[in-house]
VMD Tcl script that draws the C-alpha trace (Angstrom):
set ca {
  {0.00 0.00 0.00}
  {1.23 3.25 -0.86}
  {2.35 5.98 2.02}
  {-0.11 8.23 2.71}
  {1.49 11.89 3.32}
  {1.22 13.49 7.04}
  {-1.45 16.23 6.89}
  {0.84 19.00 6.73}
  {0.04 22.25 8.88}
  {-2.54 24.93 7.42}
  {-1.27 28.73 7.30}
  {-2.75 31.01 10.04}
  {-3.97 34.32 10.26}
  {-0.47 35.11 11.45}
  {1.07 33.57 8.05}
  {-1.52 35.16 6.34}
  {-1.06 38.99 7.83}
  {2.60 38.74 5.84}
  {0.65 39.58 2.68}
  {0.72 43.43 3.66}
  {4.25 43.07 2.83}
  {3.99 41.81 -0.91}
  {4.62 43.33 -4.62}
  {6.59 45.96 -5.56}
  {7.31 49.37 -3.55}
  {9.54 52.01 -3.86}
  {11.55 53.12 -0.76}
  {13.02 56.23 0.62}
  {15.24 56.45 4.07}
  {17.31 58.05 6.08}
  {19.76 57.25 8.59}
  {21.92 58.37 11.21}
  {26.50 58.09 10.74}
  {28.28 57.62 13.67}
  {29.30 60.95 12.80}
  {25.83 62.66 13.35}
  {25.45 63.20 10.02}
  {21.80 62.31 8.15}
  {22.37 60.25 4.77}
  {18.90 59.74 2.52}
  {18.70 57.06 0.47}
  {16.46 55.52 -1.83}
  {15.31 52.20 -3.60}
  {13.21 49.46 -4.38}
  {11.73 46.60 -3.15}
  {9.81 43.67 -4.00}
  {8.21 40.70 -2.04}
  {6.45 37.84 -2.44}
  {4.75 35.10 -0.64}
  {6.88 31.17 0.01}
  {3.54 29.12 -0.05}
  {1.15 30.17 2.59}
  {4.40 30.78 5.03}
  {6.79 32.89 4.16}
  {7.54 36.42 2.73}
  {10.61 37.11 1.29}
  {11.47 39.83 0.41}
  {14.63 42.02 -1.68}
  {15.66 45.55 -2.33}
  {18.12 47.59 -3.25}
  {19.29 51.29 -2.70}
  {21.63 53.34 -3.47}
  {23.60 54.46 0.20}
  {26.87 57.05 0.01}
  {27.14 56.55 -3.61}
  {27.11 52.89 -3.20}
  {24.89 50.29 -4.29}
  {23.52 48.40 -1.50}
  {21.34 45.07 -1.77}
  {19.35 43.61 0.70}
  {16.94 40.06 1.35}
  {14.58 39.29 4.14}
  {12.85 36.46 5.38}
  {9.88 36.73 7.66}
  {7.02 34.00 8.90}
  {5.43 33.19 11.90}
  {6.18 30.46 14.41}
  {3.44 28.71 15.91}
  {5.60 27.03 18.81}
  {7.13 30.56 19.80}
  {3.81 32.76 19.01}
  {6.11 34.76 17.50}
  {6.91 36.39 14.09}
  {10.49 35.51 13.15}
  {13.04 36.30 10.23}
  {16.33 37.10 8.97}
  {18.00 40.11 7.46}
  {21.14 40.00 5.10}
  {22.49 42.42 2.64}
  {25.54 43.56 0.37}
  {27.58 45.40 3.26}
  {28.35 42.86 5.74}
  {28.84 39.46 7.08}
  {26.13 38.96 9.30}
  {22.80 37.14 9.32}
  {20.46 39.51 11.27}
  {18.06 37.07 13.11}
  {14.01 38.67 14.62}
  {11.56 37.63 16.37}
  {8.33 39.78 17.39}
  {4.74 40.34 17.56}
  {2.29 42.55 15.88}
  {0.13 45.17 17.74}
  {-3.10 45.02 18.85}
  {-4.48 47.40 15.92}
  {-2.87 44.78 13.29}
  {-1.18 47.71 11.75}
  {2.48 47.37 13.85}
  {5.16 44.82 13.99}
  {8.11 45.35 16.20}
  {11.01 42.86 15.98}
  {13.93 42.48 17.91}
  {17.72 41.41 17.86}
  {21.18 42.14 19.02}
  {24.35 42.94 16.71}
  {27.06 44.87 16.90}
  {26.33 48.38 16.86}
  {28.24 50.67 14.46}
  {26.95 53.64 16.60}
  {28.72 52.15 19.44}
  {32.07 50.90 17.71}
  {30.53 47.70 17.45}
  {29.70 46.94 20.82}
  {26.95 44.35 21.15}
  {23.66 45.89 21.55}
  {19.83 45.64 21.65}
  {17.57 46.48 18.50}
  {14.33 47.43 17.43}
  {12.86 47.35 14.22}
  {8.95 48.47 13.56}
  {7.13 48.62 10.40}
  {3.75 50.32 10.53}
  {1.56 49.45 7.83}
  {-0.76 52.93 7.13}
  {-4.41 52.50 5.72}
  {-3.28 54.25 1.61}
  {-0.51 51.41 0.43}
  {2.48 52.73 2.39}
  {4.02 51.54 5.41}
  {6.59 53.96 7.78}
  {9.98 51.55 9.27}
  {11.99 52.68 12.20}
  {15.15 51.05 13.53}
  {16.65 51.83 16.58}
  {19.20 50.82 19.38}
  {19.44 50.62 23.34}
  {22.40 52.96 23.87}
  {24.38 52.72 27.26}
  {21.85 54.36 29.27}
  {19.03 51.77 28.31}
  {17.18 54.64 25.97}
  {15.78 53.98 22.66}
  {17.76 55.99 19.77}
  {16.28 55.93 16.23}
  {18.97 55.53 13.81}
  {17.10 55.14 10.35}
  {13.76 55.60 9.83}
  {12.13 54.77 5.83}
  {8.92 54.85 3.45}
  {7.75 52.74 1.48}
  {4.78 52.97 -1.23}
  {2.91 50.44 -3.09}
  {3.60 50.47 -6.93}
  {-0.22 50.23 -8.65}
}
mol new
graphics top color blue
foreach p $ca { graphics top sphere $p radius 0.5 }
foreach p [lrange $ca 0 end-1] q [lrange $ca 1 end] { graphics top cylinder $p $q radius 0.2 }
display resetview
């Protein structure tokens, strides 16, 4: 008799609130040197759904007069009630790993990691990302670090609007 195949696991609502984040957007930003200087940047970025699980998403900008390329994954894991992903891109060697929750409204998600900080000469610190998802197609991100004193300081903060 043949092998019948395990009922695999249905998306959620969770898996399914990822889709705010697919097709095709452009992107404008602007973040904070260690020297105190503001640098605006701007680019693309397009998503797409991994079955009913996964977004993934890439961009590029253009940051200093250098290209820069990034790819995200994000889903949701049922075990951990918790949203989770990873960040790479074109400027370094590190796999940035999240894990979060989305507001009450079902407009926010705030994730959270630790890396080195280039604010901080690479000392190991705290970070916050949050994307908030506004009602006409565009969606505001802010990143920010725990500095020494344990406050919150915004070091890029971004746009992003829907292509039609």
């Amino acid at each position: 008799s043949a092998q019948q195949m395990p009922e695999m696991p249905k998306p959620l609502k969770e898996h399914e609130w990822l889709k705010k984040f697919t097709g095709d957007w452009t992107t404008t930003s602007e973040m904070k040197m260690p020297t105190g200087e503001t640098v605006k940047s701007t680019g693309t970025e397009t998503a797409e759904m991994l079955g009913g699980f996964w977004v993934i998403s890439k961009g590029s900008g253009e940051l200093m007069g250098m290209q820069m390329h990034y790819a995200m994954t994000l889903g949701y894991d049922p075990e951990k009630k918790k949203y989770v992903g990873n960040m790479i891109d074109s400027m370094m060697g590190k796999m940035w790993q999240y894990e979060g929750s989305v507001d009450e409204s079902g407009k926010i998600l705030t994730l959270e990691t630790t890396g080195p900080c280039p604010m901080r000469g690479g000392v190991m610190t705290e970070f916050r990302d949050i994307t908030e998802f506004k009602d006409d197609g565009q969606r505001v991100f802010s990143s920010m670090f725990k500095d020494e004193k344990g406050e919150w300081v915004t070091i890029f903060k971004g746009e992003a609007k829907k292509k039609p």
